[in-house]
C-alpha positions, 0 to 999 in steps of 0.5 A: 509454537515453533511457526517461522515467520517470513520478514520482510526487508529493511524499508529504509536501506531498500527504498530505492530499489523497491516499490513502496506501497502506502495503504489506507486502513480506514475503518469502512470496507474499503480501507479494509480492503485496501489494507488487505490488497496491500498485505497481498501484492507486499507477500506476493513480492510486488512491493514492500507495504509501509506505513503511511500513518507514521509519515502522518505523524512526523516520522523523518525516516518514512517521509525520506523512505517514501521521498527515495522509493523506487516507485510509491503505489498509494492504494486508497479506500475511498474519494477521499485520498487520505493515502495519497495526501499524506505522501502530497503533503511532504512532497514525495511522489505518487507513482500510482494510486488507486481508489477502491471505492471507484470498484466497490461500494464504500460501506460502514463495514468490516466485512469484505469478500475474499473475491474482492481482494483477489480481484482488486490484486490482479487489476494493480498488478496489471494496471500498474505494470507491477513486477516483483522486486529482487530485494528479499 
């Protein structure tokens, strides 16, 4: 025992000054991937992660933080853009998305390489002209 854990900051009162990342975490190798690069670019101080299923689900707060982010970055396993279409369907913007199946083969696996995430981390970073927030 005795581990600090880092938190993060407040979604609602830092949306507007944050980039918000939506994640799929679908149950193949690429919404784990997904999740994973999500986790990354959220401790690397690119964005803060938050949680698309809530939206999903009715939740108001997260419908209004994802309509009031900074800028929203939807990170999607597959062609099926369940990310993305959850943030469409109530009306808040996507800023940039991405399809990590278009880099690497969806399979029926949990499994993914480490090389994966780090590789598919830096091309957001670079592709979405990322930098890192000020809100700590």
């Amino acid at each position: 025992m005795g581990e600090e854990f880092k938190l993060l900051p407040l979604c609602h009162p830092n949306a507007r000054e944050m980039t918000m990342i939506w994640v799929c975490s679908g149950a193949a190798n690429v919404g784990k991937i997904a999740h994973e690069v999500g986790v990354r670019l959220t401790k690397e101080g690119y964005g803060r992660l938050c949680c698309v299923t809530a939206i999903a689900a009715g939740s108001k707060l997260h419908e209004g933080i994802a309509k009031n982010a900074k800028r929203n970055l939807v990170i999607n396993g597959c062609a099926n853009r369940c990310a993305s279409k959850v943030l469409e369907n109530v009306g808040a913007r996507v800023d940039y998305k991405i399809d990590i199946s278009q880099f690497l083969r969806k399979m029926p696996t949990l499994d993914f390489y480490e090389g994966d995430i780090e590789k598919i981390t830096e091309f957001i970073i670079n592709d979405a002209h990322l930098e890192r927030n000020s809100v700590e």
